[in-house]
N, C-alpha and C positions, 0 to 999 in steps of 0.2 A: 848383108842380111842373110843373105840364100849360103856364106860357109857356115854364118852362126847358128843357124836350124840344121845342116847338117853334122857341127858337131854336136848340136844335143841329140840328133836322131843315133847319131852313133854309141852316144855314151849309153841313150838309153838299152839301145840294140846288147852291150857290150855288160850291163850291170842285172839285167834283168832275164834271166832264163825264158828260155818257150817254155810252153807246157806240153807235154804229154796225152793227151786224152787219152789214150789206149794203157790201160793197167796191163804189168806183163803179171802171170803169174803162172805157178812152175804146175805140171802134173802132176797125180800124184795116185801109185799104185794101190792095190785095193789091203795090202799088208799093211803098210802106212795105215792107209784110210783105217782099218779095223780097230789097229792100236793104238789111233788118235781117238777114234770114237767111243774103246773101251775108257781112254784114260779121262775123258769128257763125262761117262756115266758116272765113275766113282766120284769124281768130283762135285757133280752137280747131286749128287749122296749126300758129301760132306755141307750141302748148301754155302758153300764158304767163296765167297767172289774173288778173294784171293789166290785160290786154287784155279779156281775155272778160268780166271782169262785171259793167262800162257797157252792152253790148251785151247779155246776163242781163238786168239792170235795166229797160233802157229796155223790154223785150220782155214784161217781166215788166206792165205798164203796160196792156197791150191783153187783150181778149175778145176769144178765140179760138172757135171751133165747139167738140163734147164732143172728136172722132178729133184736133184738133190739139191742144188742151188739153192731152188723153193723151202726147202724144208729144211735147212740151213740157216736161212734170213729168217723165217718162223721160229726158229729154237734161240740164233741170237736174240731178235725183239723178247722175246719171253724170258731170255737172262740178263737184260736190260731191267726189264721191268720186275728182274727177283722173282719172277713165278719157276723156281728152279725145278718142283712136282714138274709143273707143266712140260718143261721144257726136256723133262726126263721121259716122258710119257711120250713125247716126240721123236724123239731120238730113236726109238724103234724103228722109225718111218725110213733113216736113211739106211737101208739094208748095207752088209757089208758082210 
């Protein structure tokens, strides 16, 4: 009985990844930052969610300080929710 629960302990160990809690994500220079964040403005211009969520993505990618963080998760929920004015109005906030 005590091999046969260790080989499911095993198989389970063997099929099933740990998880990670810790996201890694890359730096990112403030050249980057600028001409991710111009190409985010004209986008969120175009109101076109097709447009905009390469540029989401890729931005989504970097570690940011906690005050651009904040106002980062504020511009996404607001391009979630299609308020793209808003989310343009915002976007001043993250200086660059």
């Amino acid at each position: 009985m005590l091999d046969a629960l260790k080989v499911v302990c095993d198989e389970i160990e063997k099929n099933f990844a740990k998880v990670d809690n810790e996201t890694k994500f890359d730096e990112i220079d403030e050249d980057t930052l600028k001409n991710l964040l111009e190409e985010l403005k004209l986008a969120l211009e175009t109101k076109r969610p097709k447009m905009i969520k390469p540029i989401v993505d890729e931005l989504i990618k970097f570690r940011f300080d906690i005050a651009r963080q904040s106002r980062f998760d504020e511009i996404k929920r607001l391009i979630m929710d299609y308020e793209f004015d808003l989310a343009l109005s915002k976007l001043k906030d993250i200086s660059y």
